[in-house]
KERO-519075 format. One line per 10 residues: number of its first residue (from 0); their letters; for each residue x, y, z of N, C-alpha, C. Coordinates in Angstrom, 2 decimals. Layout:
BEGIN
NUM = a = X/Y/Z/X/Y/Z/X/Y/Z; ...
END
This chain:
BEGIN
0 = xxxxxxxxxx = -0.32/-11.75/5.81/-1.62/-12.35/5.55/-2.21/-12.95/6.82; -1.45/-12.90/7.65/-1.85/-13.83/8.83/-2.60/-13.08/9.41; -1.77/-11.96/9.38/-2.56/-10.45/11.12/-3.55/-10.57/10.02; -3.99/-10.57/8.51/-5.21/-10.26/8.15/-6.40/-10.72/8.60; -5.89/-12.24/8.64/-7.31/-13.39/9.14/-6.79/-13.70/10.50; -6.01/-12.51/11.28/-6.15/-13.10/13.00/-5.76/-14.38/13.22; -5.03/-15.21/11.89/-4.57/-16.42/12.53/-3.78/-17.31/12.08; -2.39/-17.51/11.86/-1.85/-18.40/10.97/-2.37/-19.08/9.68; -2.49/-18.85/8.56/-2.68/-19.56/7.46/-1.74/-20.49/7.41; -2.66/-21.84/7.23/-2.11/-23.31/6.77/-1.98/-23.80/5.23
10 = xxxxxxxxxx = -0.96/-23.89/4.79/0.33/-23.61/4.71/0.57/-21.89/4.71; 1.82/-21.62/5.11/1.76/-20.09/5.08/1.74/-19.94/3.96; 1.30/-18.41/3.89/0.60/-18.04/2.24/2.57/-17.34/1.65; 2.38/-17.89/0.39/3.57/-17.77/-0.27/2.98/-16.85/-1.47; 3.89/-15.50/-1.44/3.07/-14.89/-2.74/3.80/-14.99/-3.83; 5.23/-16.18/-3.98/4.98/-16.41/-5.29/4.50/-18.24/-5.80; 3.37/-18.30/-5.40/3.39/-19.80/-4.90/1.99/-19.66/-6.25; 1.53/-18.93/-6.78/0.75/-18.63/-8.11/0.71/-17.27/-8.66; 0.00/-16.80/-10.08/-0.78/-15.57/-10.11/-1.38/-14.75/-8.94; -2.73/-15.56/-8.37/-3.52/-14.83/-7.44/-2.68/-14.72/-6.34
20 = xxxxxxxxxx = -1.77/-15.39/-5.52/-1.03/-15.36/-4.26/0.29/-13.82/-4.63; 0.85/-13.43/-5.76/1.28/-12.59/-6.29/0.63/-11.46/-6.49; -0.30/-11.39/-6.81/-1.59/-10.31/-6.92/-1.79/-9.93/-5.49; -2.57/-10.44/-4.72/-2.84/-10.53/-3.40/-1.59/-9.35/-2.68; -0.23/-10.10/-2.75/0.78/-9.82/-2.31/0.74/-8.47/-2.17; 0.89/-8.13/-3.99/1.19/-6.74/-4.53/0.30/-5.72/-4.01; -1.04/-6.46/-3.53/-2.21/-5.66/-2.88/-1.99/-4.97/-2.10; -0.86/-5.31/-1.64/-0.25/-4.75/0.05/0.29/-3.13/0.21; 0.19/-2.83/-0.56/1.43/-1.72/-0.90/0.92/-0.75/-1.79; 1.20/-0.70/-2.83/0.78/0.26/-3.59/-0.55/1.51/-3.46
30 = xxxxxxxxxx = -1.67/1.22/-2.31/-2.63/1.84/-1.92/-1.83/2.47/-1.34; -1.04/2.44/-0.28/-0.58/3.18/1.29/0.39/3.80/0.54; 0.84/3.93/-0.21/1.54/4.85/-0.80/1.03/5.67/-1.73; -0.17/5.74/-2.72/-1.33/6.66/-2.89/-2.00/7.63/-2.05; -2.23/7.13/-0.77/-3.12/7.66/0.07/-1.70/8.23/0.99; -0.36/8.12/1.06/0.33/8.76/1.55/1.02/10.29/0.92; 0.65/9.89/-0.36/1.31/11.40/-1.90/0.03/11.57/-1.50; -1.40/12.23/-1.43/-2.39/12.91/-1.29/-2.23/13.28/0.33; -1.74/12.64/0.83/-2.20/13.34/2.44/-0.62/14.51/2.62; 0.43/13.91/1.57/1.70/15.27/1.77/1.76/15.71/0.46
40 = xxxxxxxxxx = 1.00/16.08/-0.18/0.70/16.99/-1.32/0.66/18.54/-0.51; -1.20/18.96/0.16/-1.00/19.90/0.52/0.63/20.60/1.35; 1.30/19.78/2.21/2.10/19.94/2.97/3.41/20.74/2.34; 3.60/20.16/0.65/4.85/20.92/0.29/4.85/22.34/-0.03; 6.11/22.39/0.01/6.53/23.84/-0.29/6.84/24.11/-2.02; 7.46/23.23/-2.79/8.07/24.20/-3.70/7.29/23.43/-4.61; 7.76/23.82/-6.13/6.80/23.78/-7.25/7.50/22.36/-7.46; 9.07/21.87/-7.37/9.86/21.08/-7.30/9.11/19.71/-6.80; 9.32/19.81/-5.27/8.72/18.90/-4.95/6.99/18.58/-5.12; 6.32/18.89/-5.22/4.81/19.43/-5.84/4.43/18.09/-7.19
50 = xxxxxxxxxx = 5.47/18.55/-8.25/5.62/17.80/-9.20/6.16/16.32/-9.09; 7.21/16.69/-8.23/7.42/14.91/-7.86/6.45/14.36/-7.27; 5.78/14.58/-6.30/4.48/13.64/-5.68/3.62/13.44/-6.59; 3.05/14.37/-7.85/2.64/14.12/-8.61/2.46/13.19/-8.98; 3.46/13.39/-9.92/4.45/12.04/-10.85/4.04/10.80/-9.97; 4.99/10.40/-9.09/4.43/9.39/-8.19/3.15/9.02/-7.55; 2.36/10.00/-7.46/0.78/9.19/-7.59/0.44/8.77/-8.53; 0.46/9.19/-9.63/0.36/9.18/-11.14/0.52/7.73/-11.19; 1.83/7.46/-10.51/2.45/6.23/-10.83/1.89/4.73/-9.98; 1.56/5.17/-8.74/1.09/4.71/-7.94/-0.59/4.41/-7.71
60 = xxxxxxxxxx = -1.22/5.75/-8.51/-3.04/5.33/-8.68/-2.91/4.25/-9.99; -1.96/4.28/-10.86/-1.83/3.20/-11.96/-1.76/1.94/-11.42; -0.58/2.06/-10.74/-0.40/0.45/-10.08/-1.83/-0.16/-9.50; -2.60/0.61/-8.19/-3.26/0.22/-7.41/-4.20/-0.44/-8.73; -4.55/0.54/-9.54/-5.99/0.70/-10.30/-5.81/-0.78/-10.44; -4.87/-1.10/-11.45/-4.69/-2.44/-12.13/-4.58/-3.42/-11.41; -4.11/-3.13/-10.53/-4.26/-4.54/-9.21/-5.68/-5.14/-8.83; -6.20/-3.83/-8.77/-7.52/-4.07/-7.53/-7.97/-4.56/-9.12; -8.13/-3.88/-10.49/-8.83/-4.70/-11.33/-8.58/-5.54/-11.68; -7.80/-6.52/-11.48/-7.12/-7.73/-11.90/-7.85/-8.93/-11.11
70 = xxxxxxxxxx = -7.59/-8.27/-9.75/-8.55/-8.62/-8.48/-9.50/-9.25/-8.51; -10.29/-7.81/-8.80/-11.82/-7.69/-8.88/-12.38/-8.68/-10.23; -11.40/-8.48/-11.17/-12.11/-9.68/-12.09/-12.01/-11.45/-11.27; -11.47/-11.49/-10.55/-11.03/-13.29/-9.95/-11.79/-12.95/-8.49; -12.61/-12.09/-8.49/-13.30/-11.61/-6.85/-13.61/-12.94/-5.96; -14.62/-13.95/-7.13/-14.81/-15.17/-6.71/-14.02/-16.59/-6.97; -12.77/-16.02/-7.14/-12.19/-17.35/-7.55/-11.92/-17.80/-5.94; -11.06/-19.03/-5.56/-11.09/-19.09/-4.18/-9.38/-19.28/-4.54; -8.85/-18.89/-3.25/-7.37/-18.67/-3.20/-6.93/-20.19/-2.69; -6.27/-20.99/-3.39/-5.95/-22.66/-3.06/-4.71/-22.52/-2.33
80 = xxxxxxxxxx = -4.49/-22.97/-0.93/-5.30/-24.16/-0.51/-6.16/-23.84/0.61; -6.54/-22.34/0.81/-7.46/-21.48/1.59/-8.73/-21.96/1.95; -9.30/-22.29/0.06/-10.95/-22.06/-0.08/-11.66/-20.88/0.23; -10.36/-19.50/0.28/-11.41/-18.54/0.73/-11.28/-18.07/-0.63; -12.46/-16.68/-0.98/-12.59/-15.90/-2.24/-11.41/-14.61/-2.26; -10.72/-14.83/-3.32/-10.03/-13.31/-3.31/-10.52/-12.09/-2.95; -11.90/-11.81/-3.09/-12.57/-10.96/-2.43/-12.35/-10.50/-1.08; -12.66/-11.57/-0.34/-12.60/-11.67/1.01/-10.91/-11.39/1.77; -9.80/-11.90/0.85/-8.12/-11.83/1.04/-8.22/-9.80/0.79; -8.84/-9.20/0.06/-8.63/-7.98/-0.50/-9.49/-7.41/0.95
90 = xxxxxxxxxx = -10.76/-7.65/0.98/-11.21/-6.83/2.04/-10.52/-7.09/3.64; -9.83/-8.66/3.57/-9.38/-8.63/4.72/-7.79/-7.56/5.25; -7.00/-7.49/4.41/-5.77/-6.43/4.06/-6.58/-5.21/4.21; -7.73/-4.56/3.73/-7.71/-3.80/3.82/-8.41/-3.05/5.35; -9.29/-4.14/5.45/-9.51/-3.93/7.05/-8.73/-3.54/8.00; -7.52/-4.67/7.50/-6.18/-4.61/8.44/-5.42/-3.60/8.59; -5.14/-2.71/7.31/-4.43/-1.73/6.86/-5.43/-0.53/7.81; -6.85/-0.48/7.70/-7.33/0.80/8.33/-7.55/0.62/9.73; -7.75/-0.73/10.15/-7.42/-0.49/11.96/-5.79/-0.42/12.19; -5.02/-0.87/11.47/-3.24/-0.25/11.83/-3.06/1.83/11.79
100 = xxxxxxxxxx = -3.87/1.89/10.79/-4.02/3.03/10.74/-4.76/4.03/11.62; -5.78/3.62/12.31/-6.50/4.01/13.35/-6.93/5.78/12.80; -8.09/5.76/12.06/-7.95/7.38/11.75/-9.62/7.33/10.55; -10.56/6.45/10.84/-11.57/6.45/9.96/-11.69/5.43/8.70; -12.67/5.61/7.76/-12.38/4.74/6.60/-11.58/5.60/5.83; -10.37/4.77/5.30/-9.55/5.69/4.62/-8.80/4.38/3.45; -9.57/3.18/3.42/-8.96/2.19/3.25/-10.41/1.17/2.93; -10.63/0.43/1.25/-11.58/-0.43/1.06/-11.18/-0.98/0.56; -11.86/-2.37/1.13/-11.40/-3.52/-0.44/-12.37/-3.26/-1.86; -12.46/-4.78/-2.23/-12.98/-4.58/-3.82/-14.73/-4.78/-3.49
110 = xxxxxxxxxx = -14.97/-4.93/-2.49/-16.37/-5.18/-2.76/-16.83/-4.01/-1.29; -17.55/-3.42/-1.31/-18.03/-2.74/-0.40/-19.95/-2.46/-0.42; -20.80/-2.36/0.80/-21.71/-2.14/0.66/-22.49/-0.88/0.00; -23.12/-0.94/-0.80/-23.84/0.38/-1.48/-23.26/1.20/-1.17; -24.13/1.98/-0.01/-23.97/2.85/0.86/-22.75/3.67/0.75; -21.47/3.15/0.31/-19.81/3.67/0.96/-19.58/3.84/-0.82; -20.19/2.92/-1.26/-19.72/2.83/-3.11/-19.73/4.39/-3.43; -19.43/4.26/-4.56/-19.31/5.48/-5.72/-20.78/5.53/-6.19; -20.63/7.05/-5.24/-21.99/8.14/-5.52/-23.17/7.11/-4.62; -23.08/6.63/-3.65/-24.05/5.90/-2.78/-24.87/4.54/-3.07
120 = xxxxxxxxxx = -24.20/3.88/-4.46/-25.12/2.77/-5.07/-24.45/1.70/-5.97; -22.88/1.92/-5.67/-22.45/0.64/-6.49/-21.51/0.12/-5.16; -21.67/-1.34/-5.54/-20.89/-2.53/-4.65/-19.16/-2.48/-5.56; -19.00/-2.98/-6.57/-17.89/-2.82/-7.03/-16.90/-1.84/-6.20; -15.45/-2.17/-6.12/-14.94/-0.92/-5.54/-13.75/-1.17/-6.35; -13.54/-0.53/-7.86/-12.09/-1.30/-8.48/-11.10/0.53/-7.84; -11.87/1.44/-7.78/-11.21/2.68/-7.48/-11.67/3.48/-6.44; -10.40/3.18/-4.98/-10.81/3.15/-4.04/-11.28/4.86/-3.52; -12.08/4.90/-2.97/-12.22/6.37/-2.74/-13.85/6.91/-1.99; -13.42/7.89/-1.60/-15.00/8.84/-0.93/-16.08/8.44/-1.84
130 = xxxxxxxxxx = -17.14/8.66/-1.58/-18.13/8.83/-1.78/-18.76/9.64/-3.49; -17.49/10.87/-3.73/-16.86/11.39/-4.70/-16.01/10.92/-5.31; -15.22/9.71/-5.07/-14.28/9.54/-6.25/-13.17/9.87/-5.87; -12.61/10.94/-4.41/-11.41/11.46/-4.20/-10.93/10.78/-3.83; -9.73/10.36/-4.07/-8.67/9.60/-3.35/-8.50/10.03/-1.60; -8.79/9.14/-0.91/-8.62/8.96/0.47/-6.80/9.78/0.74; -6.79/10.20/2.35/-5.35/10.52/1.96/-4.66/10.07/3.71; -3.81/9.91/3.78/-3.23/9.37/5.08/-2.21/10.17/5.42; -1.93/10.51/6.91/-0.59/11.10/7.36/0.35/10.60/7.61; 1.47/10.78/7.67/2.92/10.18/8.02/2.52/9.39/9.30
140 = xxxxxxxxxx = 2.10/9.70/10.35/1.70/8.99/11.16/0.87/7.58/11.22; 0.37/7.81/10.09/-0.98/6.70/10.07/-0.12/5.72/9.20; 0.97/6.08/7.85/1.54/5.62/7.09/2.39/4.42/7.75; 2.94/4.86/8.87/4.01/4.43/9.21/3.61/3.21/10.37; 2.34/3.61/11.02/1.69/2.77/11.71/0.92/0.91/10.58; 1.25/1.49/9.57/0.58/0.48/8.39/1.93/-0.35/8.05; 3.15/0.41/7.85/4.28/-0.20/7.35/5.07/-1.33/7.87; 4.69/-0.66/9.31/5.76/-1.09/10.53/4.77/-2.04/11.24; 3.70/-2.04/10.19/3.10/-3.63/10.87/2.61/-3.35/12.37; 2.39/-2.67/13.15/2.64/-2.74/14.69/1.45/-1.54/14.74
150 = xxxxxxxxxx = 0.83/-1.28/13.65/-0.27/0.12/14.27/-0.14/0.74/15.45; 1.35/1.22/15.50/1.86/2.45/16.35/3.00/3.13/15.38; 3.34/4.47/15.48/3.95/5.00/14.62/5.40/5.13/15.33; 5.53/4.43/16.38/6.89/4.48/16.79/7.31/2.84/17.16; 6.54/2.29/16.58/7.20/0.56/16.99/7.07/0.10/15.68; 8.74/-0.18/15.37/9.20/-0.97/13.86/8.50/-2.13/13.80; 8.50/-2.21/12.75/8.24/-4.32/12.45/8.17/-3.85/10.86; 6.90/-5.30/10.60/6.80/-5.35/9.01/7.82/-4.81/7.98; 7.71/-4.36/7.33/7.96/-3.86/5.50/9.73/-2.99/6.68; 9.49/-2.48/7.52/10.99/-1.52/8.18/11.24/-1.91/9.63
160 = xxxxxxxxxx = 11.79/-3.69/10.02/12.01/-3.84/10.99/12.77/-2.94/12.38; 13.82/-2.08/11.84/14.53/-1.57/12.36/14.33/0.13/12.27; 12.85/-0.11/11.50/12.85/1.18/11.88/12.58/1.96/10.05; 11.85/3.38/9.78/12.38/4.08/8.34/13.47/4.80/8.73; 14.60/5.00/7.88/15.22/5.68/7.91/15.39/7.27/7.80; 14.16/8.29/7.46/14.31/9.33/7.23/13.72/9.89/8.33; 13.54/11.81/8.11/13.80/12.23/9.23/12.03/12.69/9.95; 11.47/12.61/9.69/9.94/12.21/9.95/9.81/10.77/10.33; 10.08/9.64/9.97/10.09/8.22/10.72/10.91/8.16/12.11; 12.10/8.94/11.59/12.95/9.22/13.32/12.46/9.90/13.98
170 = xxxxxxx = 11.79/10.93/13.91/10.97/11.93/14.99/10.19/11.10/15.84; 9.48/9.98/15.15/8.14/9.33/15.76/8.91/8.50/16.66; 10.18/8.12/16.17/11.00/6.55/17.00/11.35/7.25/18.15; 11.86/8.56/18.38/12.37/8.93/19.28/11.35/9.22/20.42; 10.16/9.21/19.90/8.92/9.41/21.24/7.92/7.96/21.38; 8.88/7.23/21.70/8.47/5.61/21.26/7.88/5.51/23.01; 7.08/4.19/22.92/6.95/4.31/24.56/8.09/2.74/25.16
END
């Protein structure tokens, strides 16, 4: 929450310290793993794996949906002992999440200007996506740059200090600078 607002939050933000600080939390995650099953969908090979990413978006556009609407209903509540609006905690993560990612808008919070909304004219954003409705999609590269906290795809931190363990996260570590 900190890299979100560029600056230590006083007291540090504890996400099980209420509802909204738990919500917030959960905010973190469940998108980048949506937008990671759509960007390695095209990529597989068998009917096998095909169906598992499926499944797991399935599982994963559920989670987000209900979050961001849970959210979006408390948009204006203010997060205590902040005084800022949950609104503002959602668009700030997600800001954060698409400059770690470095690769376009691929990443909104709950409130967005017209313009970017669904079909060019709504502010609401409970389902994040193009212009169409499609789910945004991210590469292993961009994924891993979001995870590892460090918006580079070869320097650990955040959510995998030491690194992911599989063999696409090791490719990237090994061309680290």
């Amino acid at each position: 929450m900190d890299d979100a607002f560029g600056h230590p939050l006083k007291p540090t933000f504890d996400a099980y310290a209420n509802d909204i600080n738990y919500l917030l939390a959960s905010y973190v995650i469940p998108y980048v793993g949506l937008t990671v099953y759509v960007g390695a969908n095209p990529k597989l090979q068998t009917s096998t794996a095909k169906r598992l990413v499926a499944g797991l978006l399935g599982v994963e556009s559920g989670q987000d949906a209900v979050l961001r609407a849970l959210l979006y209903e408390r948009g204006k509540e203010k997060v205590e002992p902040y005084g800022i609006m949950v609104k503002e905690f959602t668009n700030r993560i997600s800001k954060l999440r698409k400059k770690m990612g470095r690769h376009g808008i691929k990443d909104e919070g709950l409130n967005v200007k017209p313009k970017v909304g669904a079909e060019g004219r709504i502010r609401g954003n409970v389902l994040a996506g193009d212009k169409y409705l499609t789910a945004f999609d991210k590469t292993p590269k961009e994924i891993l740059r979001i995870v590892y906290g460090s918006g580079k795809e070869n320097k650990p931190g955040g959510f995998y200090p030491k690194g992911a363990e599989e063999r696409i996260a090791k490719s990237y570590l090994r061309h680290g600078d």
